[in-house]
C-alpha positions as CSV (number, residue, x, y, z in Angstrom):
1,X,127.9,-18.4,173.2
2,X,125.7,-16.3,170.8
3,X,126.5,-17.0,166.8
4,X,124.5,-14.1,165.8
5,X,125.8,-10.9,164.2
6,X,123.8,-8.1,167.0
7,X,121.2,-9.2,169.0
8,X,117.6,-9.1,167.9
9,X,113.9,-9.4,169.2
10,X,111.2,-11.2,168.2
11,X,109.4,-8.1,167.6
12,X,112.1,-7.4,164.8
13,X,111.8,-11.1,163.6
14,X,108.7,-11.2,163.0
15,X,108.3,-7.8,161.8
16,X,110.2,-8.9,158.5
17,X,107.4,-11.8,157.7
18,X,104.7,-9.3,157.1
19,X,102.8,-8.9,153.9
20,X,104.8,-11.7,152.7
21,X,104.4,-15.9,152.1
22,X,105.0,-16.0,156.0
23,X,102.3,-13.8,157.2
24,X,100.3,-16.0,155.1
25,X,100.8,-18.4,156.0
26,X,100.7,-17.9,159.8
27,X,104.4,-18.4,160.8
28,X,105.5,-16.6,164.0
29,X,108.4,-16.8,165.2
30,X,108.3,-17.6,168.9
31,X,111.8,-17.9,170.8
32,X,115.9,-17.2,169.9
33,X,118.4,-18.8,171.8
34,X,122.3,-18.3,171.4
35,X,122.2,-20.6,168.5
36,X,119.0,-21.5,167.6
37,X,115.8,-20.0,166.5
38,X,112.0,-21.1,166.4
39,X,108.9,-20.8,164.7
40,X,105.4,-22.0,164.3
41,X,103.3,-22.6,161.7
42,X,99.0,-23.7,161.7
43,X,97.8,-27.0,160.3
44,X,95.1,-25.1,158.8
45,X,93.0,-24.4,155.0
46,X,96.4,-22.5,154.3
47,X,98.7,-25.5,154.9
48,X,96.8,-28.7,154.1
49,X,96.9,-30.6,150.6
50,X,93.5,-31.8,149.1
51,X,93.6,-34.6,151.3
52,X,93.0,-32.3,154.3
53,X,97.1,-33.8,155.5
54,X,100.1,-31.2,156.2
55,X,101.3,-29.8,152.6
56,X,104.7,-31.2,152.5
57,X,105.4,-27.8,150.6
58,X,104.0,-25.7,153.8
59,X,106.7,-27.8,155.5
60,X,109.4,-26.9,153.3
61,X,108.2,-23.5,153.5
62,X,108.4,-23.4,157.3
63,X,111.8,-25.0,157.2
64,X,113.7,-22.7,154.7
65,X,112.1,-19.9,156.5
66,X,113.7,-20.5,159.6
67,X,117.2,-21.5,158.0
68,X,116.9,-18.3,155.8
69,X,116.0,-15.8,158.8
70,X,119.0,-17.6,160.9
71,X,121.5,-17.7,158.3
72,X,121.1,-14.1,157.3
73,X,121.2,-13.5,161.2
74,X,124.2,-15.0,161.7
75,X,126.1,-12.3,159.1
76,X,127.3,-8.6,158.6
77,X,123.9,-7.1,157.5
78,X,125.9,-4.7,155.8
79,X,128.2,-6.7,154.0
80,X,126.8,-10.1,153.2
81,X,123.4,-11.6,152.1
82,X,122.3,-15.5,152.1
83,X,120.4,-17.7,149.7
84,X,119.5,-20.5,149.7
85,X,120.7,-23.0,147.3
86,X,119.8,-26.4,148.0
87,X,117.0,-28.0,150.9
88,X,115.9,-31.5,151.2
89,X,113.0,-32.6,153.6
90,X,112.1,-35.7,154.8
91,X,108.5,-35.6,155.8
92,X,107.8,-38.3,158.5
93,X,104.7,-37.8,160.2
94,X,100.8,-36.5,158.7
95,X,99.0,-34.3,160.5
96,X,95.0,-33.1,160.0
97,X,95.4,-29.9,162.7
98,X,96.5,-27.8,165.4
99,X,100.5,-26.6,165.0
100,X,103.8,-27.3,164.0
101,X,106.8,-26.2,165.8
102,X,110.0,-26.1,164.0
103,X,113.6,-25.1,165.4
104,X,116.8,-24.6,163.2
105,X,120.3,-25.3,164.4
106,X,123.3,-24.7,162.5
107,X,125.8,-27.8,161.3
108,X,128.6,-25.9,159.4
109,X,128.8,-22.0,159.5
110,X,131.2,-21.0,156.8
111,X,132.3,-17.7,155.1
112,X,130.9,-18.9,151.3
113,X,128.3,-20.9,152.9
114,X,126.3,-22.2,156.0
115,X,124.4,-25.4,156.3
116,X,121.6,-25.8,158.4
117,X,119.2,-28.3,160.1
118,X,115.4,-27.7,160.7
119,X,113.5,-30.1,162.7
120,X,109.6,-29.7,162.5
121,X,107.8,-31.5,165.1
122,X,103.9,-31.3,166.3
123,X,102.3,-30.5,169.6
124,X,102.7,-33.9,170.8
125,X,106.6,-33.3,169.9
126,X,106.7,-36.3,167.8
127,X,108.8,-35.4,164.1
128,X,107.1,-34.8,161.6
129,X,109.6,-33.6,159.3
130,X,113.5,-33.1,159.1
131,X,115.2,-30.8,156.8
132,X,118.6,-29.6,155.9
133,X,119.2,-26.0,154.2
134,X,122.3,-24.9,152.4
135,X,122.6,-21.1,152.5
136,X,124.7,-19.0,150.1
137,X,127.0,-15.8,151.9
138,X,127.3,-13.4,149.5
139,X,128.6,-10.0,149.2
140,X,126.2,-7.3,148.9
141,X,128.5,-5.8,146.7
142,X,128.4,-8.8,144.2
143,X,124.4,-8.5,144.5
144,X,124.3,-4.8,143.4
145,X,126.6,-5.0,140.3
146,X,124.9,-8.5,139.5
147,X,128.5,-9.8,139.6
């Protein structure tokens, strides 16, 4: 069974990413399922630290992305916006190059909030990071009046 609110493309996914942090830095979302939703990201001069290693921030990036996009999937468009208000990321794995591949599953889906996990792995599917996102639902209401 489906958890999200209509059904949507990737077109319309990835659509929202443009001319934002996730255009550049190269995520594309590449498959929805009835309750998950993934996305790739390069190992590239956008993503690396100094050291020429994964930016654990490009990570984090990549993870709250995809909780974000499925949270705010997940609700009435027209009634309710989420936030995020707390991640955590455990980064397990370096990489140098090529891609990640991360994949976001929700672990509570509430009316105030929704929690959700984000498993980054490489092309080798070995882990390279974990994360878990907790998302504010608000009303759009609240959001207008600043309430």
């Amino acid at each position: 069974m489906a958890i999200w609110f209509h059904e949507v493309t990737l077109d319309e996914v990835n659509r929202l990413g443009r001319g934002n942090m996730i255009e550049h830095l190269g995520m594309e979302f590449y498959e929805i399922g009835p309750d998950f939703l993934k996305a790739k990201m390069p190992v590239d001069h956008r993503t690396r630290q100094p050291e020429g290693l994964l930016h654990g921030g490009a990570s984090v990036a990549l993870a709250e992305t995809l909780g974000s996009y499925a949270a705010n999937l997940v609700v009435d468009p027209e009634k309710y916006y989420c936030v995020g208000q707390e991640i955590n990321a455990n980064h397990v794995r370096g990489l140098r190059q090529g891609w990640v591949f991360g994949a976001t599953r929700p672990l509570h889906l509430g009316r105030r909030s929704q929690i959700w996990e984000i498993q980054i792995e490489d092309e080798q599917e070995r882990l390279v990071c974990v994360s878990r996102l907790t998302m504010a639902v608000v009303e759009l209401k609240s959001l207008r009046t600043g309430a």
